[in-house]
Backbone and ligand atoms as CSV (ligand in chain L), in Angstrom:
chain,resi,resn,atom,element,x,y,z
A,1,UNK,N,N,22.360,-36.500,17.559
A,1,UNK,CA,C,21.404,-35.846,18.431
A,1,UNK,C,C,20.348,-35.119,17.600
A,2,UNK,N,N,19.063,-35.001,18.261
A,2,UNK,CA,C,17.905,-34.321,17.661
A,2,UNK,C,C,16.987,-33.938,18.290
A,3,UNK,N,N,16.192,-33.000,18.230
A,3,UNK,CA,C,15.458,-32.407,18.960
A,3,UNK,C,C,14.066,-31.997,18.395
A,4,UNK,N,N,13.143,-31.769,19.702
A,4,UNK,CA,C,11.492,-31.853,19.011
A,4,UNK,C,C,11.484,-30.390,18.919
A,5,UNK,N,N,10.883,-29.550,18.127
A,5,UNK,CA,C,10.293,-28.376,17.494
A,5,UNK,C,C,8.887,-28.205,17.547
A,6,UNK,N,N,8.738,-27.772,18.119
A,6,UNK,CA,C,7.110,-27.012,17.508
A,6,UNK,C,C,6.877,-26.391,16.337
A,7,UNK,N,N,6.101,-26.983,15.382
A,7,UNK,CA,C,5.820,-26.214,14.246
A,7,UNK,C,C,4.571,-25.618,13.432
A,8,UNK,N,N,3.452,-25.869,14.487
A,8,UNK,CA,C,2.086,-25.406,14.384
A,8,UNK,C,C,1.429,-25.605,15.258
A,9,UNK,N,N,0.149,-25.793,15.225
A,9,UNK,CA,C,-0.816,-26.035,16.006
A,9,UNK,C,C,-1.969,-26.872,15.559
A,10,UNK,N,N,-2.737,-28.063,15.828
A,10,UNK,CA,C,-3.740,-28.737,14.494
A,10,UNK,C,C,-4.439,-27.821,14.024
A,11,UNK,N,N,-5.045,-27.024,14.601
A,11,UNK,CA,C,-6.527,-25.868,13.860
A,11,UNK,C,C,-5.523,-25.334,13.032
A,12,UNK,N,N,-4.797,-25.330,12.519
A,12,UNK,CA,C,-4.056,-24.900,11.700
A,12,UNK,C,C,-4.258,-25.322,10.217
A,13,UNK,N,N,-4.109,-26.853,10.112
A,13,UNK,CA,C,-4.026,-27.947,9.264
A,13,UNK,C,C,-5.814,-28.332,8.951
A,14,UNK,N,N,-6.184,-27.906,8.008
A,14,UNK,CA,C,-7.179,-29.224,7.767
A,14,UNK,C,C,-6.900,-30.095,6.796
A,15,UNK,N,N,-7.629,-31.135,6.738
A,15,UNK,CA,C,-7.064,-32.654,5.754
A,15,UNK,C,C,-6.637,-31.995,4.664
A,16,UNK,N,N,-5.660,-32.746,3.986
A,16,UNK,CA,C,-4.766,-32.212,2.746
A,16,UNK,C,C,-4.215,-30.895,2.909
A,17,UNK,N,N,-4.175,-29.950,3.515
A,17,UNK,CA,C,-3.276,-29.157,3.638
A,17,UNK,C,C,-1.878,-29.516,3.995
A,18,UNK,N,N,-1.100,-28.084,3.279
A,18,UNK,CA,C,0.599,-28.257,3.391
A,18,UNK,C,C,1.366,-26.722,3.547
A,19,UNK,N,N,2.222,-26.937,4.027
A,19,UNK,CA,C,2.568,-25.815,4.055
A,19,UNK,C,C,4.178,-25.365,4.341
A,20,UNK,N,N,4.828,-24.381,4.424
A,20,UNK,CA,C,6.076,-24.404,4.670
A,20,UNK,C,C,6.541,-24.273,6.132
A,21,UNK,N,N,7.499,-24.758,6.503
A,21,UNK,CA,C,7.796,-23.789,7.694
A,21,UNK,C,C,9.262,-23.627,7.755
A,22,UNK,N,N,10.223,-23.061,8.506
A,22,UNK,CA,C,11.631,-22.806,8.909
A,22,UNK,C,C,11.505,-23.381,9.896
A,23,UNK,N,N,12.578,-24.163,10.156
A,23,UNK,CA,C,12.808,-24.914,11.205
A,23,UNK,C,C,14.868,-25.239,11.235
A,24,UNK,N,N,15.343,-23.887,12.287
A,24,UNK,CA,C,16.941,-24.094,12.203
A,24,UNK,C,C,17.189,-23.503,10.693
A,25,UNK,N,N,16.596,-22.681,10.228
A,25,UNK,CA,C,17.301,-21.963,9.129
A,25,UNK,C,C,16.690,-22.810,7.769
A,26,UNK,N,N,16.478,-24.269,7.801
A,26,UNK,CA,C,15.906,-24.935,6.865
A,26,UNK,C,C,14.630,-25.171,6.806
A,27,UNK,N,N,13.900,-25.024,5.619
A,27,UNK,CA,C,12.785,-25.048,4.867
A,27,UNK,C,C,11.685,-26.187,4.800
A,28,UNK,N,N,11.236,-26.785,5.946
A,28,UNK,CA,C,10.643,-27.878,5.972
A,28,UNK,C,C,9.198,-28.098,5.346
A,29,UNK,N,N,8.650,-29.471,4.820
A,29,UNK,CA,C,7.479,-28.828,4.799
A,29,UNK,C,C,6.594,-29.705,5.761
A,30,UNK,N,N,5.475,-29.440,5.541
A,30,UNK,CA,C,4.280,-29.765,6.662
A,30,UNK,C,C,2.982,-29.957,5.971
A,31,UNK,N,N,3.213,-31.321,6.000
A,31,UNK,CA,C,1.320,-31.842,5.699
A,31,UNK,C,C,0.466,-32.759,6.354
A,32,UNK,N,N,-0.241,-32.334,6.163
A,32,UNK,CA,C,-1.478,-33.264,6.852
A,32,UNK,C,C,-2.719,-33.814,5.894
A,33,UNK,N,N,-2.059,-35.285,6.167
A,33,UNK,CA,C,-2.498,-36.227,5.571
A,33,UNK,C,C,-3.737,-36.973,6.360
A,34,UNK,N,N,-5.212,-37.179,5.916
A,34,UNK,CA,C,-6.309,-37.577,7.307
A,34,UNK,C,C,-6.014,-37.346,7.799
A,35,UNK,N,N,-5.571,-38.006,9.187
A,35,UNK,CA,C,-5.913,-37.181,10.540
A,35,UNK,C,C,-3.922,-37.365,11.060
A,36,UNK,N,N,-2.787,-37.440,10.037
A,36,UNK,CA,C,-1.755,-37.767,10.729
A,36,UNK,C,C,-0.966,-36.817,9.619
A,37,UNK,N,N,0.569,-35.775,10.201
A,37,UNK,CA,C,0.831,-35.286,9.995
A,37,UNK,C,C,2.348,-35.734,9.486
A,38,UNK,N,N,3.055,-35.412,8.462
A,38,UNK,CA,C,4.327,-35.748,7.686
A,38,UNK,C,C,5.099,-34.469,7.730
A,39,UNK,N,N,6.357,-34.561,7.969
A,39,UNK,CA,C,7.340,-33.777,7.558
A,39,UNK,C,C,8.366,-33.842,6.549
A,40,UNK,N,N,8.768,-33.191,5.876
A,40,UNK,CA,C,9.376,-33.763,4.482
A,40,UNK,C,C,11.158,-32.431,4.062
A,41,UNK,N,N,11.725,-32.515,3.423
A,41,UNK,CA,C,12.554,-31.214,3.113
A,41,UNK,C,C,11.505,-30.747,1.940
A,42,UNK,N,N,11.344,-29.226,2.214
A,42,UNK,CA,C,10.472,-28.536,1.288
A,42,UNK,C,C,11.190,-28.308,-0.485
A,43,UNK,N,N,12.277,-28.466,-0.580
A,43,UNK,CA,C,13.539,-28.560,-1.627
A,43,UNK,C,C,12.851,-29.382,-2.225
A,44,UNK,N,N,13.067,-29.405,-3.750
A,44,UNK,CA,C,12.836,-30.687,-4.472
A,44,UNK,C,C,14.142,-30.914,-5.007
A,45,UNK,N,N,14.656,-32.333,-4.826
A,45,UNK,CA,C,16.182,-32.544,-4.952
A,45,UNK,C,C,16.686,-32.743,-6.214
A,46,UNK,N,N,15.281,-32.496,-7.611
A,46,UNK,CA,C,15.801,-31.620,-8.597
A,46,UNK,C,C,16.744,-30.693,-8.622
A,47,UNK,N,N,15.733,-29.986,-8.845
A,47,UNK,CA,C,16.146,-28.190,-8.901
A,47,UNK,C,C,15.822,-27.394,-8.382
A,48,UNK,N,N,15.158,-27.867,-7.050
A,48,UNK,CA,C,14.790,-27.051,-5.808
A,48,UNK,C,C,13.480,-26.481,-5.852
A,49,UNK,N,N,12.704,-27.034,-6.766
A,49,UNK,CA,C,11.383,-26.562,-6.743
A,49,UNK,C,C,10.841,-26.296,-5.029
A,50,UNK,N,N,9.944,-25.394,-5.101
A,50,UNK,CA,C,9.197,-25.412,-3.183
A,50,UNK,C,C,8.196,-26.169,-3.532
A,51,UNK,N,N,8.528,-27.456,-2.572
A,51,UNK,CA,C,6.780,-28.415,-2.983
A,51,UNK,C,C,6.088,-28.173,-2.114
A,52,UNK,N,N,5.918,-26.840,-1.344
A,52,UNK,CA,C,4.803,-26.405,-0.440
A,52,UNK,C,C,3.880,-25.739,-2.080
A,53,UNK,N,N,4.890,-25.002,-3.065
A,53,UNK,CA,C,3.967,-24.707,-3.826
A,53,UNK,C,C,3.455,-25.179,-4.748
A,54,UNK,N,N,3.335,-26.492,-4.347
A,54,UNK,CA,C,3.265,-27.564,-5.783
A,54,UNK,C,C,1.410,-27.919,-5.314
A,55,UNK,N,N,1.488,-29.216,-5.653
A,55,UNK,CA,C,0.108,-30.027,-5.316
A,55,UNK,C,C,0.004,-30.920,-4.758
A,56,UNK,N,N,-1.014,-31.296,-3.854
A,56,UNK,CA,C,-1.040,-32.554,-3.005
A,56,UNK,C,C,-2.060,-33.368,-3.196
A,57,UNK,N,N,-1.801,-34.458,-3.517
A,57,UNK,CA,C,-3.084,-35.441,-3.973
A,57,UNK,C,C,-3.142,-36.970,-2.755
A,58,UNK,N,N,-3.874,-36.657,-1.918
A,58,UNK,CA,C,-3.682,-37.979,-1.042
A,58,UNK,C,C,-1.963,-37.659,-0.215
A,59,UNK,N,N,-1.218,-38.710,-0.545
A,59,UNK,CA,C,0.282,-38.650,0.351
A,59,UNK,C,C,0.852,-38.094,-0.872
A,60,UNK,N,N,1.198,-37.851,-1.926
A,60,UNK,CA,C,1.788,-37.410,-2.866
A,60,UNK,C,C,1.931,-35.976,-3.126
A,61,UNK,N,N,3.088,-35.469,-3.070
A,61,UNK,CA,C,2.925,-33.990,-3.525
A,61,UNK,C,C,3.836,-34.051,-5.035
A,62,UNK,N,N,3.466,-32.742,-6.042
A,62,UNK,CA,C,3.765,-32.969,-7.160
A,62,UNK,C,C,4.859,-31.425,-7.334
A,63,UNK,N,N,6.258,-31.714,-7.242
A,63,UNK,CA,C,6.756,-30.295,-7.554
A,63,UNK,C,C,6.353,-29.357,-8.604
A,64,UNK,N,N,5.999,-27.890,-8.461
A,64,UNK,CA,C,5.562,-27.204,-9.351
A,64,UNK,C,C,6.383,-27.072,-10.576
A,65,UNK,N,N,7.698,-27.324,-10.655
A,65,UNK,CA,C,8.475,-26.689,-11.423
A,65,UNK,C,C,8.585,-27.879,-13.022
A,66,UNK,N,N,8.919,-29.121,-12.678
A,66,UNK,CA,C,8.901,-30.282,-13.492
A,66,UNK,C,C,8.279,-31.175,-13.423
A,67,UNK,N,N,7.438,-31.447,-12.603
A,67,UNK,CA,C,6.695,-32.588,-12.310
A,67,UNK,C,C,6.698,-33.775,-11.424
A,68,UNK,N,N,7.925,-34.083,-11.062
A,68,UNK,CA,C,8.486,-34.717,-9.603
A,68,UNK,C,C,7.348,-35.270,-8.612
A,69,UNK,N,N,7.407,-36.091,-8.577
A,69,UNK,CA,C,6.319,-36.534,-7.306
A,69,UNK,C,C,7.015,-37.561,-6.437
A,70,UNK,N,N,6.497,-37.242,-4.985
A,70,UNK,CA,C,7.191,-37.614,-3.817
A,70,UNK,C,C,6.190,-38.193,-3.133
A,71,UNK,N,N,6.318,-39.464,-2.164
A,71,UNK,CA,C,5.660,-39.623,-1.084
A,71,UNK,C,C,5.989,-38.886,0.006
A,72,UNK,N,N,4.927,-38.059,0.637
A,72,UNK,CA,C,5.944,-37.356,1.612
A,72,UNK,C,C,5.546,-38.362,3.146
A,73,UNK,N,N,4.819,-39.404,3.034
A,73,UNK,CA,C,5.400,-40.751,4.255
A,73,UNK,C,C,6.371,-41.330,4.529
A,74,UNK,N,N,7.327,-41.106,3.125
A,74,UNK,CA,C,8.566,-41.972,3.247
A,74,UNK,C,C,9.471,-40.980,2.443
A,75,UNK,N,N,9.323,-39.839,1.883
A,75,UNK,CA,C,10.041,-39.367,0.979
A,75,UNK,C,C,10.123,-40.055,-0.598
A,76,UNK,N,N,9.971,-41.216,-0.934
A,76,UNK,CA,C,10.633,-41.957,-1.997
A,76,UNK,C,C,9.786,-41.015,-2.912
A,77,UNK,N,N,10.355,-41.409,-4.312
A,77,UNK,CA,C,10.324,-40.732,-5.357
A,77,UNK,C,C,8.889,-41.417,-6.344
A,78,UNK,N,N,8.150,-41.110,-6.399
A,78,UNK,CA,C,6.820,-41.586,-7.171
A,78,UNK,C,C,7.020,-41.591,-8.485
A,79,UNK,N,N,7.126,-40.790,-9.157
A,79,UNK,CA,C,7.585,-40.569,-10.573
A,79,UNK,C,C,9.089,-38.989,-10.261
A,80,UNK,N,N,9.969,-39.426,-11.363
A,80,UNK,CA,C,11.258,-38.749,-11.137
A,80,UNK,C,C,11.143,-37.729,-12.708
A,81,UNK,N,N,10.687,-36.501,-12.938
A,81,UNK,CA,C,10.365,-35.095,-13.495
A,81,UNK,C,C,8.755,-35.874,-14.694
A,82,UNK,N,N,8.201,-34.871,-15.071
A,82,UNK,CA,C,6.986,-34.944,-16.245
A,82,UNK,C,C,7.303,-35.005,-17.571
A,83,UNK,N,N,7.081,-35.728,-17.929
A,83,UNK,CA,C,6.424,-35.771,-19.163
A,83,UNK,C,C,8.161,-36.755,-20.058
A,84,UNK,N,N,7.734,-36.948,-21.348
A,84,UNK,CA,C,8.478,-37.976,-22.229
A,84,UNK,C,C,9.161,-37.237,-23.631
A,85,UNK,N,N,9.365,-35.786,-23.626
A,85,UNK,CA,C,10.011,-35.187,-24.417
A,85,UNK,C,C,11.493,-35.242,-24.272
A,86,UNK,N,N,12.606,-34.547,-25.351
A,86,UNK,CA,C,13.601,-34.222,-25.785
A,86,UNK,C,C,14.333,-33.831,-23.725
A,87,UNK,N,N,14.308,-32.858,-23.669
A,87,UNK,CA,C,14.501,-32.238,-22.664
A,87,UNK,C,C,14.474,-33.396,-21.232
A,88,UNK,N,N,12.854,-33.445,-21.287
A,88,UNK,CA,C,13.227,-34.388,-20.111
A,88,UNK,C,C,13.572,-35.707,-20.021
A,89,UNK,N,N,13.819,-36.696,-21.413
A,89,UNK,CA,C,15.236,-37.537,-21.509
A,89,UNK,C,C,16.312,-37.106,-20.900
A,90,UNK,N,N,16.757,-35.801,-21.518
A,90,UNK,CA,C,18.502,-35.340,-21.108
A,90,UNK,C,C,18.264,-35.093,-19.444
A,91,UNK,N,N,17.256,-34.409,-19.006
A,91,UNK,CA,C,16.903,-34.089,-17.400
A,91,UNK,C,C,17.750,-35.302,-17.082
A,92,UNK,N,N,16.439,-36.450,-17.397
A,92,UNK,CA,C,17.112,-37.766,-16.194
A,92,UNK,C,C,18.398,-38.674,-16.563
A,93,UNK,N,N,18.940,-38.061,-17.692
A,93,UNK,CA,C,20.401,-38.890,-17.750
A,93,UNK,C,C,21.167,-37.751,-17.422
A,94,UNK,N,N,20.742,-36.417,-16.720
A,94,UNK,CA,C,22.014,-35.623,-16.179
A,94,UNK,C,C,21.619,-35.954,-14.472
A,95,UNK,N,N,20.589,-36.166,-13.934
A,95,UNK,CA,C,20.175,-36.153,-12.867
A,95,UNK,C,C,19.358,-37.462,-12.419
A,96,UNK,N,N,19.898,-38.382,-11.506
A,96,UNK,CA,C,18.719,-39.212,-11.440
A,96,UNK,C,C,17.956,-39.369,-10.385
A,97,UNK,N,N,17.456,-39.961,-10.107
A,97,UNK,CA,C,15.842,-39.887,-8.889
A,97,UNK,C,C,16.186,-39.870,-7.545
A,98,UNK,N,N,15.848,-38.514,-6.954
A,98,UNK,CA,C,16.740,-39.025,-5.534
A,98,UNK,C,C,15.330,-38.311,-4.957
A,99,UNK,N,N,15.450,-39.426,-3.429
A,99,UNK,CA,C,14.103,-39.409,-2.060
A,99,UNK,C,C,14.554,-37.661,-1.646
A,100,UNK,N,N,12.898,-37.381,-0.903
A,100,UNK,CA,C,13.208,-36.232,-0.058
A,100,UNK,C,C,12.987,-36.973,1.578
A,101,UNK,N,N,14.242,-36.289,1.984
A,101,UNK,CA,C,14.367,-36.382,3.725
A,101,UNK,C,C,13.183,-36.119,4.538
A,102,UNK,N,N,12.690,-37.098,5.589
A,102,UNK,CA,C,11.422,-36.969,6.011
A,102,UNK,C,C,12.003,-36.906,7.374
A,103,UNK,N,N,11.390,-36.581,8.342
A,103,UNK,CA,C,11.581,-35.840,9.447
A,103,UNK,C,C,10.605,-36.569,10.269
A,104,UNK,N,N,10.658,-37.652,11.974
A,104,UNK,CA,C,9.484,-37.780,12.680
A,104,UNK,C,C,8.607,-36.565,12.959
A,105,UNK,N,N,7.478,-36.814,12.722
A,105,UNK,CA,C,6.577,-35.632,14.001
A,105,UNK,C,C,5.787,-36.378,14.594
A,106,UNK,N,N,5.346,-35.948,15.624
A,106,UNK,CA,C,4.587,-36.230,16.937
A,106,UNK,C,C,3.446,-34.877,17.429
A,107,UNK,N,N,2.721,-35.565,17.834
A,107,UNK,CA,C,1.776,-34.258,18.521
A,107,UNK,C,C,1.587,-34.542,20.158
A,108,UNK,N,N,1.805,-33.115,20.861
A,108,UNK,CA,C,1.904,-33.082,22.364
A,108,UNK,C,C,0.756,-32.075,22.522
A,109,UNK,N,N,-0.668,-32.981,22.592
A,109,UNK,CA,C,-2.329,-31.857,22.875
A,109,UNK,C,C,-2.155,-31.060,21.209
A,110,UNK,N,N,-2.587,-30.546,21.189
A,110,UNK,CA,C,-2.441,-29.320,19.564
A,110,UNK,C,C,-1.514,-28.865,19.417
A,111,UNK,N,N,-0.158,-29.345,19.526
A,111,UNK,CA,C,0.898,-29.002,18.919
A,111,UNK,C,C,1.485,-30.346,18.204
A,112,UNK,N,N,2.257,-29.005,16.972
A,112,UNK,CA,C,2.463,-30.314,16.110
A,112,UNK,C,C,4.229,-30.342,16.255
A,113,UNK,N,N,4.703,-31.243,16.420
A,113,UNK,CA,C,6.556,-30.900,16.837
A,113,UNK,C,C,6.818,-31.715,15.954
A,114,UNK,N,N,8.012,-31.593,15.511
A,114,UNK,CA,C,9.104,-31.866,14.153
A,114,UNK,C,C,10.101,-32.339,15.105
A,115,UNK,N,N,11.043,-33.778,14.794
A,115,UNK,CA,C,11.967,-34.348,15.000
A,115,UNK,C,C,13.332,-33.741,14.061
A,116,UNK,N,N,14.152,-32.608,14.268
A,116,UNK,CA,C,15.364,-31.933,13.592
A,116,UNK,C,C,16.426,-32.641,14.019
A,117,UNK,N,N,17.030,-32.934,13.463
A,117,UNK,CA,C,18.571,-33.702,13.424
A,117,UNK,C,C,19.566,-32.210,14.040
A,118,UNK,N,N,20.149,-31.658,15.112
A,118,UNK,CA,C,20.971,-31.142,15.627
A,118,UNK,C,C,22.386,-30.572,14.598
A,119,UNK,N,N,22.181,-31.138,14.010
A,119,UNK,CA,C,23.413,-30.313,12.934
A,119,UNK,C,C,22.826,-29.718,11.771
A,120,UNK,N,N,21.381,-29.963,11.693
A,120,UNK,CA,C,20.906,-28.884,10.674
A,120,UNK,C,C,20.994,-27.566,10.885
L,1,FES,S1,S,12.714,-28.824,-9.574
L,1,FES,FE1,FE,11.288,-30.319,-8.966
L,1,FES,S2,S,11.034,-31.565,-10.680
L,1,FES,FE2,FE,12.505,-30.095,-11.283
């Protein structure tokens, strides 16, 4: 079971904006991509970077913390942490590339509602 949420309003969003919201205790995020809106887990399934505070380039957001980049249309993993040093070798043979959970949304007039899975 799952249920629709309200989680903004469009005048809220202009193109490329993102942002966080709570939704059931969890940390979702919220972007708007042209004129259509994505929901994503705001977690980076690193090390939990907030990719509300990261960067958004087109559909791609880039976690602030290591470099991580996500589609947030589908969640999948674009590139899995930055850069080709010592460190981030050992990163990806302790950890390897995992999607962030994307969430339907829908808009009902200027609201923007989030599809939540009931046991979140
Ligand atoms: S916490 Fe996001 S890349 Fe490390």
């Amino acid at each position: 079971m799952s249920s629709w949420i309200e989680v903004g309003k469009t005048d809220e969003f202009v193109k490329g904006a993102m942002k966080e919201v709570v939704v059931k205790g969890q940390e979702i995020l919220l972007v708007r991509v042209g004129d259509n809106y994505y929901a994503s887990d705001n977690r980076c399934p690193h090390m939990g970077g907030k990719l509300s505070l990261g960067r958004l380039d087109g559909a791609i957001v880039t976690c602030p913390r290591h470099g991580s980049q996500f589609d947030v249309t589908d969640g999948n993993v674009v590139q899995w942490l930055k850069g080709t040093g010592l460190l981030t070798t050992l990163g990806k043979m302790f950890k390897s590339p995992r999607p962030i959970s994307t969430y339907p949304v829908k808009l009902e007039d200027d609201r923007i509602m989030v599809q939540i899975p009931d046991s979140m």
